[in-house]
C-alpha positions in Angstrom: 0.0 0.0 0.0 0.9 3.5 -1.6 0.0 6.7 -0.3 0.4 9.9 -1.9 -1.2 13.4 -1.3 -1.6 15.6 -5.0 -3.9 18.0 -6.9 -4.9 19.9 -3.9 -3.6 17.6 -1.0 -6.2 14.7 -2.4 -5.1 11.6 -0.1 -4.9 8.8 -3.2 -4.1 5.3 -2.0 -2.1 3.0 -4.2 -1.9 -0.4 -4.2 -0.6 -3.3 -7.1 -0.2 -0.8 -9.5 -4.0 0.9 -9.4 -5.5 3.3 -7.3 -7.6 2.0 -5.1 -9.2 5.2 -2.8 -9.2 8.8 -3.8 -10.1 11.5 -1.0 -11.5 15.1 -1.4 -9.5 17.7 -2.4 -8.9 21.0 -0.5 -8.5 23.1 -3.6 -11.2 23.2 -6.6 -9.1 25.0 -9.4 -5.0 24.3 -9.7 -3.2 26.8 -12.8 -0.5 24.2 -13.0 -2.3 21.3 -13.8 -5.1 22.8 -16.0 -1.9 23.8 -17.8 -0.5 21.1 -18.1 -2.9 18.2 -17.9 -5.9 20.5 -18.6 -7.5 19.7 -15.6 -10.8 22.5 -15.3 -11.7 21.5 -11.9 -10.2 19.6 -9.1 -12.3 16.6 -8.2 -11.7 13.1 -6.5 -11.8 11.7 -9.8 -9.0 14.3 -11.3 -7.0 13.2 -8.4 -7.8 9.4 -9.1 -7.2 9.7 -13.4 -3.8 11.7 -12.7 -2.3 9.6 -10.3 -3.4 6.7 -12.6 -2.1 8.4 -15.4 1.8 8.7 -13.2 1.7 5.1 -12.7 0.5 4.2 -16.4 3.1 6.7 -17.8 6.2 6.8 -15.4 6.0 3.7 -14.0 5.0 5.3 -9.9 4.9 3.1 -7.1 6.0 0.0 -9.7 9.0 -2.0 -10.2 9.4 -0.3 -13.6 9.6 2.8 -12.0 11.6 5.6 -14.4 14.1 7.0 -12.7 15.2 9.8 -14.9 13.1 12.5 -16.7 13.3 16.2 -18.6 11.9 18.8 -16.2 8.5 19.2 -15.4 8.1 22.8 -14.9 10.7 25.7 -15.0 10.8 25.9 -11.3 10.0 23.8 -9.4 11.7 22.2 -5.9 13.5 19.1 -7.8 14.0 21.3 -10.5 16.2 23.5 -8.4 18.5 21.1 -6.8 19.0 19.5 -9.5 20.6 22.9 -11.1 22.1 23.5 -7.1 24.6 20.5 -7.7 25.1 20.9 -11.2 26.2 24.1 -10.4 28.1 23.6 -7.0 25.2 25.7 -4.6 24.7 22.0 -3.1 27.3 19.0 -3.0 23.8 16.7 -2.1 19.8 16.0 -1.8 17.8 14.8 1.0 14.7 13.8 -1.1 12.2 10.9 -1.1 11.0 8.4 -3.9 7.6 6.2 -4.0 8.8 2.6 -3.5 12.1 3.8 -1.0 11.4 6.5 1.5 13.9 9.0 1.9 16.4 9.1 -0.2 20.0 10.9 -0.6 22.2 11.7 -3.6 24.8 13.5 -5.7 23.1 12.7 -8.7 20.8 15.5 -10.1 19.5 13.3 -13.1 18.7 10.9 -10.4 17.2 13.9 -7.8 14.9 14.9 -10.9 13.7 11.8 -11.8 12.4 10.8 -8.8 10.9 14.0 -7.6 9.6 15.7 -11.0 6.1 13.5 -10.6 6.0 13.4 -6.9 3.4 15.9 -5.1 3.0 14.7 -1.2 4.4 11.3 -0.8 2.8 10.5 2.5 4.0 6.7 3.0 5.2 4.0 0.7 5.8 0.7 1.0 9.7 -1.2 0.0 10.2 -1.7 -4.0 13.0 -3.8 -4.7 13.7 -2.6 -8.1 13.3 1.2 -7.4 15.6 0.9 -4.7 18.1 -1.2 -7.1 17.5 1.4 -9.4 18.4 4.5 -7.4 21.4 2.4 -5.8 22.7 2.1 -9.2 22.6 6.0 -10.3 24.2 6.6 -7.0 21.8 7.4 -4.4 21.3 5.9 -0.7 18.2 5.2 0.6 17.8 5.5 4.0 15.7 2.9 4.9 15.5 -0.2 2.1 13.8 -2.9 4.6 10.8 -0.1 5.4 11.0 2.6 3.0 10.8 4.9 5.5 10.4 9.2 5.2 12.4 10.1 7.9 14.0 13.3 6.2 15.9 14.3 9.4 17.6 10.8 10.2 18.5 11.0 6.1 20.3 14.5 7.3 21.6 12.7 9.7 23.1 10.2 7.0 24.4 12.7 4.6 25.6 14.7 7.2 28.9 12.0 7.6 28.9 12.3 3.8 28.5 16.0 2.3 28.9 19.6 3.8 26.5 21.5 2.1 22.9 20.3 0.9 19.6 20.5 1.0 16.7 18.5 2.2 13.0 18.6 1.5 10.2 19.3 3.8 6.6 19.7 4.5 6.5 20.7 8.8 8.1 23.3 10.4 9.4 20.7 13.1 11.5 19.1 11.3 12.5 22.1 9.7 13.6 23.3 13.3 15.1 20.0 14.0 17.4 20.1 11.3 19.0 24.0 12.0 19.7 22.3 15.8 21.5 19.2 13.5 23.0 21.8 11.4 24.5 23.5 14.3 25.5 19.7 15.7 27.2 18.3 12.9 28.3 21.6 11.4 26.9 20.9 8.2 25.3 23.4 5.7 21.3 22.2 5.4 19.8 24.2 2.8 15.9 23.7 3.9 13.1 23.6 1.2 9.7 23.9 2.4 7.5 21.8 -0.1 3.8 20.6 -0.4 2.2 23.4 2.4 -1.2 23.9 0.7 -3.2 23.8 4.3 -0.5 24.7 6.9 -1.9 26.9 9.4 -0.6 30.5 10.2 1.1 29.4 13.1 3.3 26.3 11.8 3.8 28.9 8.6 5.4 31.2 11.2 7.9 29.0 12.3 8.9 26.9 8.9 9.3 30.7 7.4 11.8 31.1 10.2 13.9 28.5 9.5 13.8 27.6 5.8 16.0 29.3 2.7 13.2 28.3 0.1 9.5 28.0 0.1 6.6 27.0 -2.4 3.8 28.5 -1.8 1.7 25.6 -3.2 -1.9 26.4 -2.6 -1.5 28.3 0.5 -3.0 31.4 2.0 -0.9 31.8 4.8 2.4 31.1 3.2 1.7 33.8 0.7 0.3 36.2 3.5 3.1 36.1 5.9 6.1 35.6 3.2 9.0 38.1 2.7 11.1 36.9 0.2 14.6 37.9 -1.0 13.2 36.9 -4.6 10.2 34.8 -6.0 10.5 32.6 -9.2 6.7 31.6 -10.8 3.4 33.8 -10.1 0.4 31.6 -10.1 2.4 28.4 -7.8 5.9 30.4 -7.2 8.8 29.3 -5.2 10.0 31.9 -2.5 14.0 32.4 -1.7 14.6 33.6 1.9 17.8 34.0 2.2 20.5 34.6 0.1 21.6 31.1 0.0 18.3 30.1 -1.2 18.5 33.2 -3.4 21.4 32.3 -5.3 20.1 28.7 -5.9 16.6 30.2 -8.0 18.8 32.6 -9.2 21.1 29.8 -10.6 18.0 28.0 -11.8 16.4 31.0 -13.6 20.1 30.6 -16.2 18.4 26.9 -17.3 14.8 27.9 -18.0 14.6 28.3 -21.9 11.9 30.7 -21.8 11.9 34.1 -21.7 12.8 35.8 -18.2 11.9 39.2 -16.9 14.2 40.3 -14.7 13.5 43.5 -12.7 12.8 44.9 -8.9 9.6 45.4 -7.0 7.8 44.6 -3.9 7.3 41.0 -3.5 5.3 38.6 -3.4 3.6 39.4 -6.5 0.9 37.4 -6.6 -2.1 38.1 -9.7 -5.1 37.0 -8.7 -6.2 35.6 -11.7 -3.6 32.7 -11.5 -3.7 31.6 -8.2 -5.2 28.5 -6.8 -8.7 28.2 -5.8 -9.7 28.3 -3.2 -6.5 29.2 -1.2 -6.4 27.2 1.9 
């Protein structure tokens, strides 16, 4: 059993390659994915036909699992560690894979591939082949008898490994917990706040403290309460706090093909027409 939190936080449970239980999603209208999968409204079934469509396509939560893909969108949290250690901002990635838990890695082919088609991976079950498969392109899971998320004991791990990198998140604990293992270990965590569409003002507070990179997913009080050193993306952007976290999306903006603007203002700037709805 698979589960895995997308389009809106919609718990979708996963289980011999088919989904098997959809939940209700908090959001009704995404802009990323009615760009990209033309998806008009956010419903159980949405949720249900996409993650369906990751498994068909990509090969999620099975043992034929792909392990490497192009990007998925110009900035986005895998996205931007993948550019960090291709451009020396990070030496590693704290991450986590469907089918091995939390995973950590040099290898920014490998850190794109398994996080470009993950939204919320709440728990997962041990895949032999994944985990074969991300031990061969050079990454160490954390856990292989479990396939455990654990992303401050993975820390922990790469901690005896690499200097400077950066680790995923979704809570503002473990956020916290890992600036006390940074000053333990001496290590340079960059923190990147991921999958927050629902977390309260309070917790919000405290991850905005700690963290050098936010998304702002779908929620309200991460876009209320932000003040970022620079923001990449409008309608779901990614926030850099500090300058650390700055230079990473600044790094990332040299790989986007697209045309950039470049220029100064008050941040966030946030148009209403292409944000979430509702934002929760």
């Amino acid at each position: 059993m698979h589960e895995m939190e997308l389009l809106g936080k919609t718990k979708v449970k996963v289980k011999d390659e088919h989904v098997i239980a959809s939940g209700k999603p908090m959001i009704d209208w995404c802009p990323l994915f009615d760009k990209v999968r033309g998806i008009k409204k956010v419903t159980s079934e949405a949720a249900s036909e996409n993650m369906q469509f990751r498994i068909d396509k990509h090969g999620m939560f099975c043992p034929q699992r792909k392990l490497e893909m192009d990007t998925f969108v110009g900035f986005g949290a895998s996205e931007s560690m993948m550019t960090g250690i291709n451009r020396g901002i990070i030496d590693a990635a704290v991450t986590v894979c469907d089918g091995a838990g939390t995973v950590i890695t040099d290898n920014p082919s490998l850190i794109q591939g398994m996080g470009g088609w993950i939204s919320g991976l709440i728990e997962t079950e041990p895949i032999q082949d994944i985990i074969a498969g991300i031990e061969a392109r050079g990454g160490h899971v954390l856990s292989p008898l479990d396939a455990k998320i654990d992303q401050l004991a993975g820390a922990r791990m790469a901690s005896a490994t690499f200097t400077r990198f950066a680790v995923t998140v979704d809570d503002a604990e473990t956020a916290e917990n890992l600036r006390y293992l940074e000053a333990e270990t001496q290590a340079k965590i960059m923190i990147i706040g991921v999958h927050l569409t629902g977390i309260n003002y309070t917790d919000a507070k405290r991850l905005l403290a700690v963290a050098d990179i936010v998304t702002g997913c779908a929620s309200k009080s991460i876009r209320e309460l932000v003040v970022p050193m620079v923001q990449v993306g409008t309608s779901i952007p990614l926030f850099g706090l500090t300058k650390w976290g700055k230079d990473l999306l600044v790094e990332r903006a040299k790989d986007v093909e697209q045309p950039l603007l470049i220029n100064t203002m008050p941040l966030p700037v946030l148009p209403e027409n292409k944000q979430p709805r509702p934002l929760v």
